[in-house]
C-alpha positions as CSV (number, residue, x, y, z in Angstrom):
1,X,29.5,-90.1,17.8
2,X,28.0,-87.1,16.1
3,X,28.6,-84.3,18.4
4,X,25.8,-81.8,16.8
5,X,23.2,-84.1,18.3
6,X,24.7,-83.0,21.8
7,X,24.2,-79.3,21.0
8,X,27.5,-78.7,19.2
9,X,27.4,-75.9,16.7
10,X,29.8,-73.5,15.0
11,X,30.1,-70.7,17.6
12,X,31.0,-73.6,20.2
13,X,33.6,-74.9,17.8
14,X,35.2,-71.5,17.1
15,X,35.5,-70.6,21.2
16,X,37.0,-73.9,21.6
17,X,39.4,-73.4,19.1
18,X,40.4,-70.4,20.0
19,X,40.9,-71.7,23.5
20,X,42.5,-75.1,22.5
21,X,45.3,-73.3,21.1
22,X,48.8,-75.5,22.0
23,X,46.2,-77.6,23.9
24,X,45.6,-80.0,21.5
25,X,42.2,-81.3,23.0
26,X,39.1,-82.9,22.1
27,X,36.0,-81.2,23.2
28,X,33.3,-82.8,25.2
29,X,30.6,-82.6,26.9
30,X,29.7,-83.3,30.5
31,X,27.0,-85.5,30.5
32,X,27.3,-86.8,34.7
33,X,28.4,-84.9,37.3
34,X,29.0,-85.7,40.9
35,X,31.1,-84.0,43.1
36,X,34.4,-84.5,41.4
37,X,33.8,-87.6,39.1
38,X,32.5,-86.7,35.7
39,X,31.7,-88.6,32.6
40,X,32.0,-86.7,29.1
41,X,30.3,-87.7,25.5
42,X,33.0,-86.7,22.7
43,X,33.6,-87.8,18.9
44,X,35.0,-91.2,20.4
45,X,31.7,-92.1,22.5
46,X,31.2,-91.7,26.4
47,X,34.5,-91.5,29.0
48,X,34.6,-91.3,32.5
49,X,37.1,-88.6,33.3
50,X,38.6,-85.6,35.9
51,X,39.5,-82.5,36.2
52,X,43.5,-81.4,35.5
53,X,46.2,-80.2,38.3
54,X,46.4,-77.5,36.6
55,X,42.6,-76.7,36.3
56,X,42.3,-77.5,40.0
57,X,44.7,-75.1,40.5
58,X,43.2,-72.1,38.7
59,X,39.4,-72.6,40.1
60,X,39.0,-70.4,43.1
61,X,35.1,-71.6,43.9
62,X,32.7,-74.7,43.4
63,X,31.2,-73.1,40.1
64,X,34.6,-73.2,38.3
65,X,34.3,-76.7,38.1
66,X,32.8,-78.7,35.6
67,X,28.7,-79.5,35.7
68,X,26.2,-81.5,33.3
69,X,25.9,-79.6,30.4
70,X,29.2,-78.1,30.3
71,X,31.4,-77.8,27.1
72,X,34.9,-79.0,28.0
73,X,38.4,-79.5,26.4
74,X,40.2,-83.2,27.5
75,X,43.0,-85.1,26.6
76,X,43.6,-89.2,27.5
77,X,44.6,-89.5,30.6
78,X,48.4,-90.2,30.2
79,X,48.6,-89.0,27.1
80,X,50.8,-85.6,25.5
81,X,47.9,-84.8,22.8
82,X,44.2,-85.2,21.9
83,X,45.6,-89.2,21.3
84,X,43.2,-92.4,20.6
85,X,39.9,-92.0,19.1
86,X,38.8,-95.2,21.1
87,X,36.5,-94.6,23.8
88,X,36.4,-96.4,27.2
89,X,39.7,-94.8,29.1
90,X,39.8,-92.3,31.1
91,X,40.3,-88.5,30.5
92,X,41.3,-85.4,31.8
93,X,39.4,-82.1,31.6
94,X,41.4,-79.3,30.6
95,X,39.7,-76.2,30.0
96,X,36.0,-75.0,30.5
97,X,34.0,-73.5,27.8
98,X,32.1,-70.3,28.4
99,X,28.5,-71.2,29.9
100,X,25.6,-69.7,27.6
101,X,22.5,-70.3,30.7
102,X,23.0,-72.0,33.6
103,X,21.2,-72.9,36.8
104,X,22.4,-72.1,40.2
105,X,21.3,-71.4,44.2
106,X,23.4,-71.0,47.4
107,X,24.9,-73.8,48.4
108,X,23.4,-75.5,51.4
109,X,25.7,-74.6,54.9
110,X,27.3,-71.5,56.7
111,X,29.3,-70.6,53.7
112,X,28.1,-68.4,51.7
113,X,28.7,-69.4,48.4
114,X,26.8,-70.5,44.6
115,X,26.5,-74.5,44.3
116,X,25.9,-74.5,40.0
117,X,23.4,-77.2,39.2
118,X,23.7,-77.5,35.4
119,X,24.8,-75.6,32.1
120,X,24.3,-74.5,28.9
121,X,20.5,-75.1,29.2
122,X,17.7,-73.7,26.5
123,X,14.8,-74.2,28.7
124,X,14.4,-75.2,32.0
125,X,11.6,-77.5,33.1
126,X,10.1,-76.5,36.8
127,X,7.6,-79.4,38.0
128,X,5.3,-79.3,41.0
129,X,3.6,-81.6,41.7
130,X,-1.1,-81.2,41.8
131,X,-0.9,-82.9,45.4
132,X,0.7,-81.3,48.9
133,X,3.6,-80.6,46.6
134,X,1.8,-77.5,45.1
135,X,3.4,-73.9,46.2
136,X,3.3,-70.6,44.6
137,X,5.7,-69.0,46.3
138,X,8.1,-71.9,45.5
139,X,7.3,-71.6,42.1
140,X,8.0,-67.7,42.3
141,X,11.7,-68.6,43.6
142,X,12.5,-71.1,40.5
143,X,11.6,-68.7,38.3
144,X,13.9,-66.0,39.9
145,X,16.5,-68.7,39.6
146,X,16.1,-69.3,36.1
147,X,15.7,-66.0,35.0
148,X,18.9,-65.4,36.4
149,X,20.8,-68.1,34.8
150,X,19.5,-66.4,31.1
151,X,17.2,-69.9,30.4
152,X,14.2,-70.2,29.5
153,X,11.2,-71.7,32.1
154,X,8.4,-73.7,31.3
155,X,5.9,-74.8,34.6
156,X,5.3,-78.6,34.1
157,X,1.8,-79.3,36.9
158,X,2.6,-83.1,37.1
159,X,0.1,-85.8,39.1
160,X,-2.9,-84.2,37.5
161,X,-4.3,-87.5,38.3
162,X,-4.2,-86.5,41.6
163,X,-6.4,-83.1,41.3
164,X,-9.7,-82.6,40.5
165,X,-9.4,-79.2,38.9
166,X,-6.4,-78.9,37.6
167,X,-7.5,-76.4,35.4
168,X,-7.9,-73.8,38.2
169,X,-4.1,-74.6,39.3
170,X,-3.2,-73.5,35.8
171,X,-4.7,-70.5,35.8
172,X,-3.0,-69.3,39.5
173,X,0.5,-70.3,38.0
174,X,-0.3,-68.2,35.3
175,X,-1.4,-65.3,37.6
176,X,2.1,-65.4,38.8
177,X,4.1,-66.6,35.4
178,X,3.8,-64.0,33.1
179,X,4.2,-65.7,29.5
180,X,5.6,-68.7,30.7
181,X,3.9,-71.8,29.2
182,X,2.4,-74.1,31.9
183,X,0.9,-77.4,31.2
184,X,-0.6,-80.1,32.8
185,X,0.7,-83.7,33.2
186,X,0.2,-87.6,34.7
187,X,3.9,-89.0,34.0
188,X,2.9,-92.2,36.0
189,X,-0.4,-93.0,33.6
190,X,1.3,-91.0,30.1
191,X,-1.2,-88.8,29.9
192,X,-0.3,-84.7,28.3
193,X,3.4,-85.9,27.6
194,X,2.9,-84.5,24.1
195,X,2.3,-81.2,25.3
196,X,6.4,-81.4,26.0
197,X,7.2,-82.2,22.1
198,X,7.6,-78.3,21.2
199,X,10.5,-78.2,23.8
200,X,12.1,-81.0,23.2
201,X,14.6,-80.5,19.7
202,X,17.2,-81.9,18.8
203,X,20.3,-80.1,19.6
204,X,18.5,-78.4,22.5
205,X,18.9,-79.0,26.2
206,X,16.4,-78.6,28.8
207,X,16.4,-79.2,32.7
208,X,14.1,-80.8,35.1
209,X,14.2,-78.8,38.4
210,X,11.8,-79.1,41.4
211,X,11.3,-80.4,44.8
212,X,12.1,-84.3,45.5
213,X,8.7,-86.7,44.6
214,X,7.5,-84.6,41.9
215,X,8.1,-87.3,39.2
216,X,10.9,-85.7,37.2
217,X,12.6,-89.2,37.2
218,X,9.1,-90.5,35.9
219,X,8.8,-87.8,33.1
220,X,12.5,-88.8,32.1
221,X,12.0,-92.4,32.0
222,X,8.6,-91.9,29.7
223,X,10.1,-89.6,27.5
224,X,12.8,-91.9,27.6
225,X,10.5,-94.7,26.9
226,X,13.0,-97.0,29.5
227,X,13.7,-97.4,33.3
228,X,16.7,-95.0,33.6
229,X,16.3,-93.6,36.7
230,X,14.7,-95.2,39.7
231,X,11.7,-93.9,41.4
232,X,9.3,-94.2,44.8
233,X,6.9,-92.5,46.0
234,X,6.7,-90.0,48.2
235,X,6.5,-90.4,52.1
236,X,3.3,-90.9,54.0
237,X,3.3,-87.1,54.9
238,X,3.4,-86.1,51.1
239,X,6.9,-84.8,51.4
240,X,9.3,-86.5,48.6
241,X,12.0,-89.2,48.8
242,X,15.5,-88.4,47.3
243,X,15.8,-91.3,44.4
244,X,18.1,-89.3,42.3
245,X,21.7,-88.2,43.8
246,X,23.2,-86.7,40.9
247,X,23.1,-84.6,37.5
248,X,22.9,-86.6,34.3
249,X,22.7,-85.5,30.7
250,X,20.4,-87.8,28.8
251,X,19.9,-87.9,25.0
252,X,16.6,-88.6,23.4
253,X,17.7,-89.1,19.7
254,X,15.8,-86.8,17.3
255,X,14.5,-84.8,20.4
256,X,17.5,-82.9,22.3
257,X,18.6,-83.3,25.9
258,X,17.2,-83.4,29.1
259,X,18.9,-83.3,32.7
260,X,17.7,-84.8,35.5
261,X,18.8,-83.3,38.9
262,X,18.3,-84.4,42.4
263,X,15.2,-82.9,44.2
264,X,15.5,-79.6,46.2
265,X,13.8,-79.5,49.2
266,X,14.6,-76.1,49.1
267,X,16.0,-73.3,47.4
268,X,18.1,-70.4,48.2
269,X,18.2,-67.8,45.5
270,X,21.6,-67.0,44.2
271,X,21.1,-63.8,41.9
272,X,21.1,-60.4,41.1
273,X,18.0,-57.8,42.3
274,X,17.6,-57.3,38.7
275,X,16.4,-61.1,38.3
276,X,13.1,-60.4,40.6
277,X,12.1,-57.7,37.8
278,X,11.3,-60.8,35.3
279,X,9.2,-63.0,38.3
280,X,7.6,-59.9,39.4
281,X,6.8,-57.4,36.4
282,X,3.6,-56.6,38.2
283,X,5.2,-55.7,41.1
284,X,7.9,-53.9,39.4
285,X,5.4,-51.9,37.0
286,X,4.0,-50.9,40.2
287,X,6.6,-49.9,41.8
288,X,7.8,-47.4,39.5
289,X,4.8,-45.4,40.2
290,X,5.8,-45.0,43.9
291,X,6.7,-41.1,45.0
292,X,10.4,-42.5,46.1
293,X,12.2,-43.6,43.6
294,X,14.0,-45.8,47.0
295,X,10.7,-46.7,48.1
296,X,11.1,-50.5,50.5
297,X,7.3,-50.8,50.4
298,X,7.2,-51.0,53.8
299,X,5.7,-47.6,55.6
300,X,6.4,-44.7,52.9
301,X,3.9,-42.1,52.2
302,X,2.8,-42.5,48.5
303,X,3.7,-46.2,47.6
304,X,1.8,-47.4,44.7
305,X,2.9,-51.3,45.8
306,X,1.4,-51.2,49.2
307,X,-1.9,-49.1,47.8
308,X,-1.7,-51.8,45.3
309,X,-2.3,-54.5,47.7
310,X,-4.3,-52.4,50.2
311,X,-7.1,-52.5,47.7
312,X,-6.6,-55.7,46.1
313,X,-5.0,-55.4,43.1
314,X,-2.1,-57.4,44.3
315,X,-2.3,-60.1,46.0
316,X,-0.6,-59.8,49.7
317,X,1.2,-63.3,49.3
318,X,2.6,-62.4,45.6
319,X,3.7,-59.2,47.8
320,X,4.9,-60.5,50.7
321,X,7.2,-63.4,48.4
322,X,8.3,-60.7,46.5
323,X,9.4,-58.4,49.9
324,X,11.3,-62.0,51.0
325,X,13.2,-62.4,47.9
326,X,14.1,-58.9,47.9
327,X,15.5,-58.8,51.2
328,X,17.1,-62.4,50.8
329,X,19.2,-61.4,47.6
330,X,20.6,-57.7,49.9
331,X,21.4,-60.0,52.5
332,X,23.1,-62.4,49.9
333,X,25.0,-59.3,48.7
334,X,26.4,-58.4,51.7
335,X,27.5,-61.5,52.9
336,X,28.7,-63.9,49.9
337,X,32.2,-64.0,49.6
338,X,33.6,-60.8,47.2
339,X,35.7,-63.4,45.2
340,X,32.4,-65.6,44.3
341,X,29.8,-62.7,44.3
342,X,32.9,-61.0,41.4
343,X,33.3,-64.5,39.5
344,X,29.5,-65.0,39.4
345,X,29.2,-61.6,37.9
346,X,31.7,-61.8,35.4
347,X,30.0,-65.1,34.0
348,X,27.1,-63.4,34.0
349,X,28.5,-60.6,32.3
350,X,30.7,-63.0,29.5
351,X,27.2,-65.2,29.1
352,X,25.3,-62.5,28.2
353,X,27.8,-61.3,25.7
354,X,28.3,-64.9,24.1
355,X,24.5,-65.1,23.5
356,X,24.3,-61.4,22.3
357,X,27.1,-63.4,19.8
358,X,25.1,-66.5,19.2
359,X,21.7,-65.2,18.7
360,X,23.6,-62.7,16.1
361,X,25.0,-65.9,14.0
362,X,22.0,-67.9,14.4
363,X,19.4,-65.2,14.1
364,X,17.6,-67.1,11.4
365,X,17.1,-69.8,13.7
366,X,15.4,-67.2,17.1
């Protein structure tokens, strides 16, 4: 198994060394996650595997543990060393390499805490579907979620089968999706797959992420060109049906990665203010030209966001999504536990460094 088609490089192989030290591991990648069962590709082929006591012991939240996507150190289960090069046994996860990007919300329930959905991603895929599926303001909170993770997004209008001017929906996600490429597909007939081929290279990973019936399994299994994930339609009130339960890494040889990820029906942001400057530059740009540098948009004299709007420059729904997030990520701030909110931020810190590192040895290849 040649592990440089799964996105290993030199900078992986040096942080894994130094972190394999007296470990004597083999690293791997996660390729299926769900809850706490995992399966890993490594130089001896695919292993299903879990976590150590000892890992358990150290993780103090959900996100310590491993996701697809993730880099990882194991060892054969039962065994003192990195042992047998034959595949088929099980494994045991040792260590967890830094994550480069990742993608993340709050986790579903009372507690406040981050649920990560995958790792280690290059670009990340957000699909809405051209039927009842289609949302700006949705499509405003993936962003905000990707930016955040330090990936890159690309807005994939699927079931253009399904709209008579699809066209004009391109042109309002780019009203709202500064720079970000946006195209325009029909998974279930083939049609504008090759509009994907610039994003999909080999030693790259990208993500599918969206709302459940948008077709992400159907994209997968055509770029796939097989039935790997099962797929139905969506309900009779155009809301989608969960066909996918968990995260899988998938190769397509000579093209990169991709990860398929169960549908969100919806999506709780779990990030930084700083994030909603990428998703809303307009509104930011704005804002800067308020007479309080604190201005909340709300009722202060002299805001240039609310003048803005007033005369219909900015539209009140990019405005009022914009006020929503805002006020959901304080809220998240105050409430989230200290010891997630402080782990989240020192990934984030530690991810930005180790790309600042990887764009620096690679920078022939950005």
């Amino acid at each position: 198994m040649q592990l440089h088609q799964w996105g290993w490089n030199a900078l992986l192989q040096q942080k894994f060394e130094e972190l394999n030290r007296g470990e004597e591991c083999l690293p791997a990648r996660v390729v299926y996650a769900q809850r706490e069962s995992y399966r890993v590709i490594c130089a001896a082929g695919e292993l299903t595997a879990h976590v150590s006591g000892r890992f358990r012991h150290i993780a103090s939240v959900p996100a310590d543990f491993p996701t697809a996507g993730d880099w990882v150190g194991i060892r054969r289960d039962g065994e003192e060393g990195a042992g047998s090069d034959s595949a088929g046994g099980p494994a045991v996860i040792r260590f967890l390499l830094p994550r480069i990007t990742w993608l993340s919300r709050q986790a579903a329930g009372q507690e406040v805490r981050e649920q990560l959905i995958c790792a280690n991603l290059d670009w990340v895929f957000l699909v809405s579907g051209l039927d009842r599926d289609f949302n700006l303001r949705r499509i405003e909170r993936y962003l905000s979620a990707v930016y955040e993770g330090g990936a890159q997004p690309l807005v994939v209008l699927n079931k253009a089968d399904l709209c008579p001017d699809a066209e004009a929906k391109i042109r309002e996600v780019q009203g709202v999706a500064f720079g970000v490429p946006v195209i325009c597909t029909d998974a279930l007939g083939g049609s504008g797959m090759e509009q994907l081929d610039p994003y999909l290279q080999e030693g790259k990973t990208a993500a599918f992420a969206g709302s459940s019936g948008v077709g992400k399994s159907t994209l997968l299994n055509q770029l796939l060109g097989r039935e790997a994930q099962a797929v139905r339609g969506v309900r009779g009130d155009g809301k989608g049906r969960h066909t996918t339960t968990h995260r899988e890494l998938f190769l397509i040889p000579g093209r990169g990665m991709l990860i398929d990820n169960p549908g969100m029906r919806e999506l709780q942001l779990w990030a930084h203010e700083q994030s909603l400057g990428d998703t809303f530059a307009d509104v930011e740009r704005l804002a800067s030209r308020c007479r309080f540098g604190d201005c909340s948009h709300g009722h202060e004299p002299g805001c240039a966001v609310r003048k803005a709007a007033a005369a219909g420059e900015l539209p009140a729904g990019r405005l009022d999504s914009y006020l929503k997030q805002k006020r959901e990520l304080e809220r998240l701030d105050q409430a989230a536990d200290m010891s997630s909110r402080e782990r989240s931020n020192l990934r984030r810190r530690e991810a930005r460094v180790w790309e600042k590192q990887i764009r620096e040895r690679f920078k022939d290849s950005y």
